[in-house]
NUBANU-149454 format. One record per atom (N, C-alpha, C): x, y, z; residue in three letters. Coordinates in pm, whole numbers, padded with zeros to 5 digits, always signed. Layout:
BEGIN
XYZALA ...
This chain:
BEGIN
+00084-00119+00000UNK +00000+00000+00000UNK +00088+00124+00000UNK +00025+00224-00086UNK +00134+00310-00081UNK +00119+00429+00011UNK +00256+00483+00080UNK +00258+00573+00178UNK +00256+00697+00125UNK +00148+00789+00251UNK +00193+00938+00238UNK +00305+01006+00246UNK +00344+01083+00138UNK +00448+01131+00215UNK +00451+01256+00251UNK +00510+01303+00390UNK +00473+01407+00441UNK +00558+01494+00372UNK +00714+01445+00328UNK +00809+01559+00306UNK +00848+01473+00178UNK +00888+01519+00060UNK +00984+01540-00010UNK +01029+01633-00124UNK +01183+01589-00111UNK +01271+01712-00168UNK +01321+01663-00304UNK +01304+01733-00435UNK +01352+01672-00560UNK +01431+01764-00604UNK +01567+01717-00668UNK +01683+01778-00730UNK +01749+01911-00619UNK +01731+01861-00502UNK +01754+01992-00397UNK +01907+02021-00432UNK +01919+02100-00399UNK +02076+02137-00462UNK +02094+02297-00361UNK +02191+02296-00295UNK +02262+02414-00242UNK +02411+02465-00251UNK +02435+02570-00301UNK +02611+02615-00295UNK +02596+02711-00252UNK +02753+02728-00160UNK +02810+02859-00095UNK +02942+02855-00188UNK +02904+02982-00295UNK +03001+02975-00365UNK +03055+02889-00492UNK +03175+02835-00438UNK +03200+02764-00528UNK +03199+02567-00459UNK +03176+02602-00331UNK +03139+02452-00272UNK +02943+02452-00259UNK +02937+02299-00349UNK +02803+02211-00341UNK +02752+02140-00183UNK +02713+02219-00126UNK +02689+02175+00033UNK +02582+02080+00032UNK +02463+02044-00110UNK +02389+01993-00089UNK +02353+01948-00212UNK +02346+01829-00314UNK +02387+01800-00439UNK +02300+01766-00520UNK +02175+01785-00554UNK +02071+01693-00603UNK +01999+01590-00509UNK +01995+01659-00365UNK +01897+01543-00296UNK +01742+01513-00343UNK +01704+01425-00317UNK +01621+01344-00332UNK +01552+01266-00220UNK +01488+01330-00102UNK +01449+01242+00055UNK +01308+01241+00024UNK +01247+01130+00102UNK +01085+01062+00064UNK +01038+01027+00232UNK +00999+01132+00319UNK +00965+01090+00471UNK +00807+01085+00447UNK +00742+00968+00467UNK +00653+00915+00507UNK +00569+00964+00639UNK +00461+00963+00674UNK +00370+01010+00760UNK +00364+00876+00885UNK +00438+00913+00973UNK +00402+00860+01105UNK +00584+00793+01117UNK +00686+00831+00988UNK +00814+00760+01007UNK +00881+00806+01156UNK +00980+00787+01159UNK +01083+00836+01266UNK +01245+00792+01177UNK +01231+00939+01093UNK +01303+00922+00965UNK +01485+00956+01068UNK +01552+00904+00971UNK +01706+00933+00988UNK +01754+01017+00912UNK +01768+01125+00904UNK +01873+01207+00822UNK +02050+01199+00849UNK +02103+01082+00830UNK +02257+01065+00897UNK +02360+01074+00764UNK +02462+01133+00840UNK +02600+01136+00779UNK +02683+01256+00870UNK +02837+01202+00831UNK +02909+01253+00912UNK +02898+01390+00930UNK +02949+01466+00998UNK +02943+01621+01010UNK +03022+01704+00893UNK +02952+01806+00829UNK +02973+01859+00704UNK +02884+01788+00582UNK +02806+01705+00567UNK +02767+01610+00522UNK +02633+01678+00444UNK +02614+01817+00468UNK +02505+01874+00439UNK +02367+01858+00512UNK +02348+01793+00631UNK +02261+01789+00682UNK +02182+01914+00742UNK +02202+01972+00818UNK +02137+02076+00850UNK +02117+02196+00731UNK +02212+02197+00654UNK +02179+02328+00522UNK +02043+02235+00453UNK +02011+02097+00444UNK +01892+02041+00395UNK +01775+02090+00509UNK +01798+02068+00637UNK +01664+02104+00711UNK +01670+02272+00723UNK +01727+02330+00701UNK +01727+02471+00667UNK +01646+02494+00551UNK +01656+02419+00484UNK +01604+02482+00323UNK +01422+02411+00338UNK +01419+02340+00422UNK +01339+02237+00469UNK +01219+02386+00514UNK +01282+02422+00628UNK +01228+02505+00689UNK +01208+02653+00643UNK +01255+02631+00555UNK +01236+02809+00463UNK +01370+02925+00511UNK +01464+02887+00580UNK +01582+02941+00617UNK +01676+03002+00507UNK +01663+02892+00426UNK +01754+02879+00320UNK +01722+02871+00259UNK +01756+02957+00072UNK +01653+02924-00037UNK +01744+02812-00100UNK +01689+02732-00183UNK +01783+02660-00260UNK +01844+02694-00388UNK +01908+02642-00409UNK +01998+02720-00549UNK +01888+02670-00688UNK +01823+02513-00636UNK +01779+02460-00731UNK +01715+02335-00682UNK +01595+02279-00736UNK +01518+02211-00711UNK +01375+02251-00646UNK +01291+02139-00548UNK +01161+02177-00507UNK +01183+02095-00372UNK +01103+02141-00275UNK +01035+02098-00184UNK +00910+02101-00122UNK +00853+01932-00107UNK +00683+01942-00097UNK +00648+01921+00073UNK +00623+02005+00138UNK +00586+01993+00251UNK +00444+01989+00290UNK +00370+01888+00341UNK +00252+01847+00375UNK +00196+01885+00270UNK +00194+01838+00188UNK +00116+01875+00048UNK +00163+01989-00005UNK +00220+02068+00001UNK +00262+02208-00023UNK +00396+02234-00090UNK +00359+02326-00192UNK +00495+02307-00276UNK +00567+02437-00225UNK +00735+02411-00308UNK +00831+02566-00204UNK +00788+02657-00269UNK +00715+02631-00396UNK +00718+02754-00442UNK +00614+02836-00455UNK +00477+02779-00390UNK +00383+02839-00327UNK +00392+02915-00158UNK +00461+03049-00224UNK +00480+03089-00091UNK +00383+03095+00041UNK +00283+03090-00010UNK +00181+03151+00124UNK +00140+02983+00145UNK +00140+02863+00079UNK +00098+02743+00091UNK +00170+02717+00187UNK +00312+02714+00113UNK +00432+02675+00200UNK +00455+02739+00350UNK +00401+02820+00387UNK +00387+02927+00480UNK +00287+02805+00615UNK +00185+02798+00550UNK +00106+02771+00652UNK +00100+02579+00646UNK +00176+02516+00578UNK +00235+02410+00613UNK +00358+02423+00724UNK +00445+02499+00693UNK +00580+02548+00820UNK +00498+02569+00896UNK +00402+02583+00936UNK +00249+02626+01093UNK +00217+02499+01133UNK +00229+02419+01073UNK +00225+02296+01135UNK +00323+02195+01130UNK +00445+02258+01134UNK +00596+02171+01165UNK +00678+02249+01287UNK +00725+02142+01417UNK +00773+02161+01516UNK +00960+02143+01436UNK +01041+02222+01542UNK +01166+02241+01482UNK +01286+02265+01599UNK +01384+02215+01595UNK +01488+02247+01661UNK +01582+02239+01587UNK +01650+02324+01491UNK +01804+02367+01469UNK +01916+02333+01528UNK +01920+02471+01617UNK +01991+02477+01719UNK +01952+02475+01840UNK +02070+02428+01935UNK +02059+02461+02099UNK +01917+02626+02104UNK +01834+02597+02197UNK +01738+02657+02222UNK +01763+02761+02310UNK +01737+02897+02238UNK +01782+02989+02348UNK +01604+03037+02447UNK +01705+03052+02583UNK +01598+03044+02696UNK +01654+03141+02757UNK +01597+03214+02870UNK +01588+03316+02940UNK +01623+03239+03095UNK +01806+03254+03157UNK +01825+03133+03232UNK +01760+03164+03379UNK +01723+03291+03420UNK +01600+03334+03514UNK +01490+03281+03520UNK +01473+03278+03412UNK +01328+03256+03424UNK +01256+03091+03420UNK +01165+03085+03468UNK +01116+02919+03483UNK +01081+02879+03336UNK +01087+02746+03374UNK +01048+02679+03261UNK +00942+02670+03141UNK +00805+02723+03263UNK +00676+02780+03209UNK +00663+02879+03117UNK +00720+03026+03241UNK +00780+03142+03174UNK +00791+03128+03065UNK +00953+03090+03040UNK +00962+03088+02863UNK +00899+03032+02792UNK +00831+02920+02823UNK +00713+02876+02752UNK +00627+02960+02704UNK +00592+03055+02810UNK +00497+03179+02749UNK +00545+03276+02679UNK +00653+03324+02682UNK +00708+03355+02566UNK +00742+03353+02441UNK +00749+03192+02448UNK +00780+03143+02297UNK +00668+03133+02232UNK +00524+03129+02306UNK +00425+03120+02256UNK +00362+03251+02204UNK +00420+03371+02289UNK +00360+03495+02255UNK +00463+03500+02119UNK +00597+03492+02092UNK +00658+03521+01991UNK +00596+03430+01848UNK +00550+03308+01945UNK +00498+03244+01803UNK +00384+03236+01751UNK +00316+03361+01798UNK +00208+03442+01818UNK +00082+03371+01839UNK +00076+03320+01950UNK -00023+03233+01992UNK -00098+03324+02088UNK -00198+03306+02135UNK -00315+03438+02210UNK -00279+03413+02339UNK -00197+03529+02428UNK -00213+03502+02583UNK -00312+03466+02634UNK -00386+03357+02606UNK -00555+03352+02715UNK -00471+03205+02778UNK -00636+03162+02836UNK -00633+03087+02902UNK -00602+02940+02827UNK -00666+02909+02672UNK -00638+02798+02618UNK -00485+02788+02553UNK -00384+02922+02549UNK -00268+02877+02552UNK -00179+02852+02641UNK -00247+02893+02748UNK -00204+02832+02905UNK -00194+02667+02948UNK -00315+02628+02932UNK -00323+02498+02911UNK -00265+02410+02834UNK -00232+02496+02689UNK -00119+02406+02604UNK +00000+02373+02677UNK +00086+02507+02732UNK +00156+02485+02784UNK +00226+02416+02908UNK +00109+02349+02966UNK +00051+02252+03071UNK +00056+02156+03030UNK +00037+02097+02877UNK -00020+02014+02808UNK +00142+01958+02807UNK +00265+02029+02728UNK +00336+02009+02632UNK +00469+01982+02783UNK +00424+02050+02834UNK +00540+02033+02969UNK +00513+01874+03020UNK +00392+01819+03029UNK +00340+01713+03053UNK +00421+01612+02962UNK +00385+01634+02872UNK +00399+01553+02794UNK +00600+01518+02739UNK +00658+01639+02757UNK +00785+01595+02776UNK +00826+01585+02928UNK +00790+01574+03051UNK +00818+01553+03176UNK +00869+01638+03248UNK +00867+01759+03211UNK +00863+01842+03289UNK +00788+01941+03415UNK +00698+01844+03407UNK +00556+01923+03452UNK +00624+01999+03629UNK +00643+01884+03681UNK +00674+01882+03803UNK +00849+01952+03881UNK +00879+02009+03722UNK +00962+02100+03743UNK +00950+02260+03702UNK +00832+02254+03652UNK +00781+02378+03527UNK +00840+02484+03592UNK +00791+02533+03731UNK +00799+02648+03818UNK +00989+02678+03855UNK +01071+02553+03806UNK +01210+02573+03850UNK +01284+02704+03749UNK +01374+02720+03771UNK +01453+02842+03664UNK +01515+02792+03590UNK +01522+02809+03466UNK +01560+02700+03368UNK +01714+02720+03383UNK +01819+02743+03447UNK +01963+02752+03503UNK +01979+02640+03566UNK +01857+02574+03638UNK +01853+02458+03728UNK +01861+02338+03632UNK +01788+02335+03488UNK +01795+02235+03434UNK +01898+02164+03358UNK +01894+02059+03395UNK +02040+01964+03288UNK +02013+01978+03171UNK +02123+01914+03121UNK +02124+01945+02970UNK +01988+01867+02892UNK +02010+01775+02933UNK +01847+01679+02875UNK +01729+01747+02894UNK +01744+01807+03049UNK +01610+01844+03067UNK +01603+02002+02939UNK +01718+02095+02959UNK +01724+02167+02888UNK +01646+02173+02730UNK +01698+02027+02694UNK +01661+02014+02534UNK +01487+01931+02533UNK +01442+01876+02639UNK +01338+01863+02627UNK +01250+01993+02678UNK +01304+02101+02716UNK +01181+02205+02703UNK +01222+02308+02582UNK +01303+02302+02509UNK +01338+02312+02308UNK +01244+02223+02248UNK +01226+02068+02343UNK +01127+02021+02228UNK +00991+02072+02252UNK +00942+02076+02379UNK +00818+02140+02447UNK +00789+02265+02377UNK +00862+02380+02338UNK +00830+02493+02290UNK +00850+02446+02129UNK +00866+02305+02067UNK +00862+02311+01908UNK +00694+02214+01885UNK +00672+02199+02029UNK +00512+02086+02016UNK +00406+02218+02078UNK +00436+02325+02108UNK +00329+02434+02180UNK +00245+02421+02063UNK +00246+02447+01903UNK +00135+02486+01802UNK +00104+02296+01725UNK +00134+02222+01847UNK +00068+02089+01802UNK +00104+02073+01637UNK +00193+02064+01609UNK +00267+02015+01489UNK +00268+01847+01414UNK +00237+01878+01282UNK +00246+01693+01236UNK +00366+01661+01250UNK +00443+01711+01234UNK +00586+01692+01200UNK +00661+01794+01279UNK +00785+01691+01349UNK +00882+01797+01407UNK +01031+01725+01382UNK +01126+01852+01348UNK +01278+01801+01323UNK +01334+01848+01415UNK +01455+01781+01427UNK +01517+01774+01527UNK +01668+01779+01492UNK +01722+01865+01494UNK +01874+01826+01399UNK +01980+01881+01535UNK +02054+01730+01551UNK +02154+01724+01642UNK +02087+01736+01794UNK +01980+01614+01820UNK +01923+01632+01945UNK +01965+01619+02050UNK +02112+01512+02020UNK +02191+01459+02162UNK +02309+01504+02183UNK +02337+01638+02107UNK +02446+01723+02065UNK +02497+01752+02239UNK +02585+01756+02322UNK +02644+01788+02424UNK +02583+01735+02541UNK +02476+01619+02539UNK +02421+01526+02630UNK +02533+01412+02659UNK +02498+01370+02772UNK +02573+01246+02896UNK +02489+01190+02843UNK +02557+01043+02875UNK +02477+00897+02827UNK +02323+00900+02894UNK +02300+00996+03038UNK +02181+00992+03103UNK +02087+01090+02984UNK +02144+01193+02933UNK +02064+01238+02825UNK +02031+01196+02724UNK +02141+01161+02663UNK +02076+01059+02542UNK +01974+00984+02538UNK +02000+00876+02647UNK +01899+00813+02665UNK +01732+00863+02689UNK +01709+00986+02725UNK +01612+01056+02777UNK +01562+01099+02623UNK +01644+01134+02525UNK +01597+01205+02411UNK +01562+01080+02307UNK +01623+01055+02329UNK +01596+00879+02258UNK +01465+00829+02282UNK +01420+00812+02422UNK +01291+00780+02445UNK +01222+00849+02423UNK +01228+00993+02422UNK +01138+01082+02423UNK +01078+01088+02256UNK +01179+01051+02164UNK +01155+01055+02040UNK +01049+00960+02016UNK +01075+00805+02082UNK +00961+00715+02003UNK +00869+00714+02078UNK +00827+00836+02175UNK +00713+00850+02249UNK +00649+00949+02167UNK +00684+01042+02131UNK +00669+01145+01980UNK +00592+01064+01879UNK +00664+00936+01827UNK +00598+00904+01727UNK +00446+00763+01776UNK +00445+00724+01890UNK +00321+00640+01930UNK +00231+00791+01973UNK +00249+00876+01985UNK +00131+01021+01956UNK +00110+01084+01807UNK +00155+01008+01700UNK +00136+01014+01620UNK +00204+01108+01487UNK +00273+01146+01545UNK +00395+01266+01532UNK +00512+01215+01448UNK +00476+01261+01329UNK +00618+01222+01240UNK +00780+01282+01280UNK +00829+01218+01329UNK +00989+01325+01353UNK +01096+01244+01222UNK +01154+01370+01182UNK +01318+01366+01154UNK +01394+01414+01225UNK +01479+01313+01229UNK +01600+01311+01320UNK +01758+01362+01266UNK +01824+01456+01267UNK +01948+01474+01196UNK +02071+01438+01290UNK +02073+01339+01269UNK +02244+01289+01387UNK +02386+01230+01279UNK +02490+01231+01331UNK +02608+01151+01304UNK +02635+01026+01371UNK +02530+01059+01531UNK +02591+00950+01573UNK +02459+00819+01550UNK +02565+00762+01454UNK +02452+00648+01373UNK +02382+00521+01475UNK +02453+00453+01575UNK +02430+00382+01715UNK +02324+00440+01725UNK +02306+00576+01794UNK +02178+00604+01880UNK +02057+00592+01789UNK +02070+00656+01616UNK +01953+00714+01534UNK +01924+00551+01497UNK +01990+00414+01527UNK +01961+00318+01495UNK +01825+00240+01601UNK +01847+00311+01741UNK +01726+00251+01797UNK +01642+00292+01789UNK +01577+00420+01744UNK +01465+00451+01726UNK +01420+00483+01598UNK +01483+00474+01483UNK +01424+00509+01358UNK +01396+00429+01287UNK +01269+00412+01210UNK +01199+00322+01121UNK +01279+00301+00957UNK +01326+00393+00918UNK +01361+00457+00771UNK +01458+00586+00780UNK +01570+00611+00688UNK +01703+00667+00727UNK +01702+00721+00592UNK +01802+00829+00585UNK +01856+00792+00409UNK +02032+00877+00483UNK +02121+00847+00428UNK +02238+00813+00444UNK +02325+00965+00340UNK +02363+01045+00412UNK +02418+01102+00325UNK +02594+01176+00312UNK +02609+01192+00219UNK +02806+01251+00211UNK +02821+01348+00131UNK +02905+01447+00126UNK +02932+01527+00089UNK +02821+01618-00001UNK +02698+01570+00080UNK +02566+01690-00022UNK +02479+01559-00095UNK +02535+01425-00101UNK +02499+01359-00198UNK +02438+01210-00124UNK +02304+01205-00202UNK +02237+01088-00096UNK +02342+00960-00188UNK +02318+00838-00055UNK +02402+00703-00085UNK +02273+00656-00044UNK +02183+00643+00035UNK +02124+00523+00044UNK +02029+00568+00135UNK +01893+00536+00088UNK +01740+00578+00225UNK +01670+00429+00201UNK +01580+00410+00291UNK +01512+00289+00284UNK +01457+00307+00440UNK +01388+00182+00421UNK +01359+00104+00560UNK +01494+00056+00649UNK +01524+00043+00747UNK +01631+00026+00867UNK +01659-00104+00853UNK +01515-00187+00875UNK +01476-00331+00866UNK +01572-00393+00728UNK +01492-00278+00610UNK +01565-00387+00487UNK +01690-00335+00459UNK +01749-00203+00487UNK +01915-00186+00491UNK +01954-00262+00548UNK +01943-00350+00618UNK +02000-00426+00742UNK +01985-00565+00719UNK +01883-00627+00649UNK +01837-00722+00659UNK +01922-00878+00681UNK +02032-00884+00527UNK +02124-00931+00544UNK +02225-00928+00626UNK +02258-00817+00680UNK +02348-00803+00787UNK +02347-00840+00934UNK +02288-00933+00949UNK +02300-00984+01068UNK +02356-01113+01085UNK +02422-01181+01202UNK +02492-01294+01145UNK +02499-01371+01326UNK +02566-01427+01340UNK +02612-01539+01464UNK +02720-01576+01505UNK +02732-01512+01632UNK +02916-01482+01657UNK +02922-01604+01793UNK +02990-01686+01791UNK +03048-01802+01824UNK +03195-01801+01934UNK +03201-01831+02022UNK +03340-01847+02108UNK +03338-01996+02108UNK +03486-02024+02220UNK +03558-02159+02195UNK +03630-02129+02319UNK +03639-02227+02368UNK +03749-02222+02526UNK +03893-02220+02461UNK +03912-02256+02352UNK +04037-02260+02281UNK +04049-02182+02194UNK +04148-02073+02131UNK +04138-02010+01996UNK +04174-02122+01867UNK +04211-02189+01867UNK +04268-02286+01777UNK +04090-02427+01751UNK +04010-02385+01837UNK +03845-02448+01839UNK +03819-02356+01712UNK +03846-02216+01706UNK +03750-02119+01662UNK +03822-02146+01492UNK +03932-02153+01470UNK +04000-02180+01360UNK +03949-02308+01287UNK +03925-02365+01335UNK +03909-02538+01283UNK +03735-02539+01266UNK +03677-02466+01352UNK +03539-02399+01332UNK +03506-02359+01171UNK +03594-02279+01179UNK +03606-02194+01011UNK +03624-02282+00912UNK +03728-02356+00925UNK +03774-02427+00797UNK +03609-02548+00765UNK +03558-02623+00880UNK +03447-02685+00882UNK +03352-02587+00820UNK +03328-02503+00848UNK +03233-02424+00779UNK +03244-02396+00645UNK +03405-02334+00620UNK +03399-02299+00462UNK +03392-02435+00364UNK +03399-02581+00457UNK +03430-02676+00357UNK +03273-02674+00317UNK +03167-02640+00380UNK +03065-02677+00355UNK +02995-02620+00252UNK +03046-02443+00315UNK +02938-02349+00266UNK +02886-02369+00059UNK +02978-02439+00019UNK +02941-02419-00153UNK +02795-02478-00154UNK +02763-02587-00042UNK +02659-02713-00051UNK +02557-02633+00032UNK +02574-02511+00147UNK +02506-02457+00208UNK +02440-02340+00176UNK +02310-02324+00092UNK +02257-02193+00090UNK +02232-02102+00168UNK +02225-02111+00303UNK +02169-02005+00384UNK +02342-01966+00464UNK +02445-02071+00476UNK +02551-01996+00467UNK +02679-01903+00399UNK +02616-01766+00444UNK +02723-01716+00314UNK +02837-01721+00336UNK +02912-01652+00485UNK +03035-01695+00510UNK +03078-01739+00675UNK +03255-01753+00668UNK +03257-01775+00834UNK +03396-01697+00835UNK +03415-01693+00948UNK +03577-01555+00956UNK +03597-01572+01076UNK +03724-01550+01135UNK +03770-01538+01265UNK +03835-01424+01291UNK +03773-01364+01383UNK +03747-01214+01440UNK +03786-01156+01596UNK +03922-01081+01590UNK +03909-01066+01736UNK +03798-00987+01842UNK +03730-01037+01943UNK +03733-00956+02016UNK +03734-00840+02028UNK +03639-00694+02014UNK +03636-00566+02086UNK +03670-00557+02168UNK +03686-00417+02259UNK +03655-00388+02371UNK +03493-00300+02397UNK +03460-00361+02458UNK +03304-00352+02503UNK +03214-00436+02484UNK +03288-00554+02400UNK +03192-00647+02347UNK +03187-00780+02506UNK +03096-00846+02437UNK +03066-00957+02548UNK +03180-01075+02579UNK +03293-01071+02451UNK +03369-01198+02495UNK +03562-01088+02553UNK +03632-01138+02589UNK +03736-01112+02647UNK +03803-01016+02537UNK +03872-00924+02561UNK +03919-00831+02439UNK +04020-00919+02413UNK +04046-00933+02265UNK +04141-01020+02198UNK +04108-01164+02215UNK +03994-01210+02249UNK +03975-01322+02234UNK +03938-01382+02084UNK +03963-01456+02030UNK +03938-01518+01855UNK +03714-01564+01885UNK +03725-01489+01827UNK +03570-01540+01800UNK +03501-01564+01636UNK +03416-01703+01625UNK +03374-01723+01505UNK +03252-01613+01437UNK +03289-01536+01332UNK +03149-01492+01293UNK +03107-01572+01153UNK +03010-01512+01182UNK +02914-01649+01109UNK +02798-01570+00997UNK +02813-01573+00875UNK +02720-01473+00820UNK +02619-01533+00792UNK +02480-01564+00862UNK +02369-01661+00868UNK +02302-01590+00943UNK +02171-01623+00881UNK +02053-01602+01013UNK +02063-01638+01104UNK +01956-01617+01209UNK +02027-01692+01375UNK +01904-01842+01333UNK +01811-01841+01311UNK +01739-01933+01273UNK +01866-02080+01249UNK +01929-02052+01233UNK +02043-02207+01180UNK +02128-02190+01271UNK +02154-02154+01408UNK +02228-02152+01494UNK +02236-02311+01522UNK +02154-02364+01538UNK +02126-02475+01618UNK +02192-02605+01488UNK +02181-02548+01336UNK +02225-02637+01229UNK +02400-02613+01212UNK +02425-02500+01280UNK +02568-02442+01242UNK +02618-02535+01378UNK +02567-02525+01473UNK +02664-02633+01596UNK +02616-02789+01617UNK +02521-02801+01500UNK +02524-02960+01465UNK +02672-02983+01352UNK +02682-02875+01262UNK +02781-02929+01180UNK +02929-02918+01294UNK +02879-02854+01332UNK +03074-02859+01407UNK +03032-02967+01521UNK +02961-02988+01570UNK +02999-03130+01673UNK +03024-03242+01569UNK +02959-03242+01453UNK +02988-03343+01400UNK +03143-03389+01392UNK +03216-03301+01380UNK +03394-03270+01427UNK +03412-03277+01546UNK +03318-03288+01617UNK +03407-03304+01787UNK +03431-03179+01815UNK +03439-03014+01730UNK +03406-02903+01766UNK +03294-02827+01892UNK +03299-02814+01956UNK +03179-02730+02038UNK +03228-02601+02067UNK +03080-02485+02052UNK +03138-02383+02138UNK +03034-02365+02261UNK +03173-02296+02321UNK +03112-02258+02436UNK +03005-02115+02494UNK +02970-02038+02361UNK +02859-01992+02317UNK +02804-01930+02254UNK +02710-01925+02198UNK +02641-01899+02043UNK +02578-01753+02097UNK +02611-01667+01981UNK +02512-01519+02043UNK +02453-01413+01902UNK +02334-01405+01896UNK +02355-01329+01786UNK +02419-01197+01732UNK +02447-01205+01627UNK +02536-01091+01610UNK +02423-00947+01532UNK +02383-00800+01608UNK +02304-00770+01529UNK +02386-00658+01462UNK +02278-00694+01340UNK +02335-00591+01240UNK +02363-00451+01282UNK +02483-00358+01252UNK +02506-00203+01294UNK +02475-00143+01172UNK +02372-00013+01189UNK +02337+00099+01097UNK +02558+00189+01069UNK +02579+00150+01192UNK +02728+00232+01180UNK +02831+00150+01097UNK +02841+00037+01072UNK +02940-00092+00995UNK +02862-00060+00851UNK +02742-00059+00848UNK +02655-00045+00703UNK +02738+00097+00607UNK +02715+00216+00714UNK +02759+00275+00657UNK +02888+00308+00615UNK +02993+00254+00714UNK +03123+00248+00660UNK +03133+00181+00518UNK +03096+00038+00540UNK +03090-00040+00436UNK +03073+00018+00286UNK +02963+00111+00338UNK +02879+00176+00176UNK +02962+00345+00128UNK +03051+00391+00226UNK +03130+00497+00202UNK +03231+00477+00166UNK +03344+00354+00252UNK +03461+00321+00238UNK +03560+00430+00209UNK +03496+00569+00288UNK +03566+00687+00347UNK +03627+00717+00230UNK +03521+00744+00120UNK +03557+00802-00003UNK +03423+00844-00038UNK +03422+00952-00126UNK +03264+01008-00197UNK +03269+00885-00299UNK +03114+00826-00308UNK +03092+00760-00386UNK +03060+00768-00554UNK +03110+00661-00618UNK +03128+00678-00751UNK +02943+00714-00773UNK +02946+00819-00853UNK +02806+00883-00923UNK +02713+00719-00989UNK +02797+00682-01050UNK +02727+00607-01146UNK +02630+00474-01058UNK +02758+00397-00986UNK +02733+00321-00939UNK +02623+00363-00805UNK +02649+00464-00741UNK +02573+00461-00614UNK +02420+00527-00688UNK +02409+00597-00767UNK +02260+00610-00824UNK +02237+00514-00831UNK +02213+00380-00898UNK +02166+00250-00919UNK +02132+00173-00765UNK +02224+00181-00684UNK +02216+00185-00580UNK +02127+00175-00487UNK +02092+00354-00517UNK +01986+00430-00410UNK +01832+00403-00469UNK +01852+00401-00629UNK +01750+00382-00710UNK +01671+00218-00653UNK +01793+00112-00647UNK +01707-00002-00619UNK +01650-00028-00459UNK +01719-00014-00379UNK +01723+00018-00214UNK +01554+00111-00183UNK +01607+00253-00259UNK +01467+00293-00204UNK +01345+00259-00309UNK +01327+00193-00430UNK +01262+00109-00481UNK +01184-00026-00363UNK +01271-00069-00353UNK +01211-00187-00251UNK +01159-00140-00101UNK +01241+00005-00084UNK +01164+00049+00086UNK +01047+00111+00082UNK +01037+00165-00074UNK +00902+00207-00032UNK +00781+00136-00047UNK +00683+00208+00065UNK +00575+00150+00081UNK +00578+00048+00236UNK +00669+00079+00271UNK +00712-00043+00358UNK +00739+00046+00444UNK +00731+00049+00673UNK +00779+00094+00729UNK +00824-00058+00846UNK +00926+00039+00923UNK +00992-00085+01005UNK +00906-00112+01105UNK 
């Protein structure tokens, strides 16, 4: 069935000068996604939600926002009336309470001092958890709490859509985590968000659909689910490193006769990971579904390990993989993006 889409951008194109900050994008966000806008820093991300937001004109191309084209100014006008936004770090008044500036941002965003924008603001404090701090001075608040009353003042005019670019920007792991949740609580209220991060780990637990970008130039959008799909596999230890070796060779003798195995490799050990740093561990490029067929073939050798774990796919390994810390060849990565977001659409994770 095919999806709405709330946002997209065709042939977007931006230069400062004689540098292309933004290259012919092409993004397709869907109604109810919890989209990814990722790539490293400089990557053109925010000059796209700028141009997104009417900040920035573009040098060239269109953008359709909630039905609304860029170049219907007054259309485009009162679609931006119903999109919530954070840029940048949120400037606040550090005197004043939390509420306070609430009422402020509402008088600036010219909402009616009465009583029913009072209650919004009751509403929106609630709803990002602040309620029970509203009356504190926003000097008192941490950085998390900080950026959830930036998001509180981008939900005051009840918005379909709100972006968010660089949400966990100078947050502790206790913040992150807070903005993280707060995001896929955003989208079970029905609330489409884009998300603009680098750091690909975090935008991997909560986003449905991503699109991947470098130097101005999309590499790859889709579903999370089907970027990923193949990439998950079954990582294996051995009380012995010389188990994990003899593991491999059993495996590769097989794999020509084995369809569902594509490969096997011996892999040290991270640090942070679950087995000993520098320990030899088997990875296994298979579904986990054949875990139980992959340590029938090695007992059949008198092989055992001592334990099977799945390995899940990283949105951050994907994208190395697909950059290989070079701008990608034109030719090849159009075909690419062309077949990828071919198969994602219509589809959410």
């Amino acid at each position: 069935m095919q999806q709405e889409a709330i946002l997209r951008t065709e042939h977007l194109t931006k230069r400062f000068g004689t540098r292309t900050a933004v290259d012919d994008l092409a993004l397709e966000v869907f109604r109810g996604d919890v989209f990814g806008l990722l790539g490293p820093n400089g990557s053109g991300k925010t000059t796209t939600i700028r141009m997104v937001l009417g900040l920035l004109q573009p040098n060239h191309g269109s953008i359709t926002l909630l039905d609304q084209r860029s170049s219907d100014k007054h259309g485009y006008l009162q679609a931006l009336r119903r999109t919530g936004s954070i840029v940048e770090q949120p400037t606040f008044y550090p005197f004043l309470s939390g509420r306070e500036n609430l009422r402020g941002m509402a008088t600036f965003a010219g909402l009616a001092n009465n009583r029913m924008t009072h209650a919004r603001i009751d509403e929106v404090l609630e709803q990002v958890g602040l309620a029970e701090r509203a009356n504190d001075s926003y000097r008192k608040y941490s950085l998390g709490m900080k950026q959830r009353l930036g998001i509180a003042a981008a939900l005051l005019s009840q918005p379909e859509l709100i972006i968010l670019d660089e949400p966990t920007n100078g947050l502790d792991p206790a913040g992150v985590v807070e903005i993280r949740k707060f995001i896929g609580q955003l989208a079970q209220q029905g609330i489409t968000v884009i998300v603009s991060s680098h750091i690909l780990y975090e935008i991997q637990q909560v986003c449905s659909r991503v699109a991947i970008i470098k130097f101005g130039k999309l590499l790859v959008q889709g579903s999370v689910n089907e970027l990923l799909s193949d990439r998950e596999g079954i990582l294996l230890s051995f009380k012995y490193p010389d188990q994990a070796h003899k593991a491999e060779q059993v495996l590769r003798e097989v794999q020509a006769q084995t369809p569902w195995l594509k490969s096997a490799g011996c892999i040290q050990a991270e640090p942070g990971s679950w087995a000993p740093v520098g320990s030899t561990l088997l990875q296994v490029e298979a579904p986990i579904d054949y875990a139980m067929e992959i340590n029938a073939l090695l007992g059949e050798k008198g092989i055992y390990a001592a334990e099977i774990r799945r390995q899940e796919a990283s949105l951050e390994k994907f994208f190395l993989e697909l950059t290989e810390g070079q701008a990608p060849d034109s030719t090849q990565s159009s075909a690419h993006i062309q077949q990828l977001s071919t198969t994602g659409q219509g589809r959410n994770a």
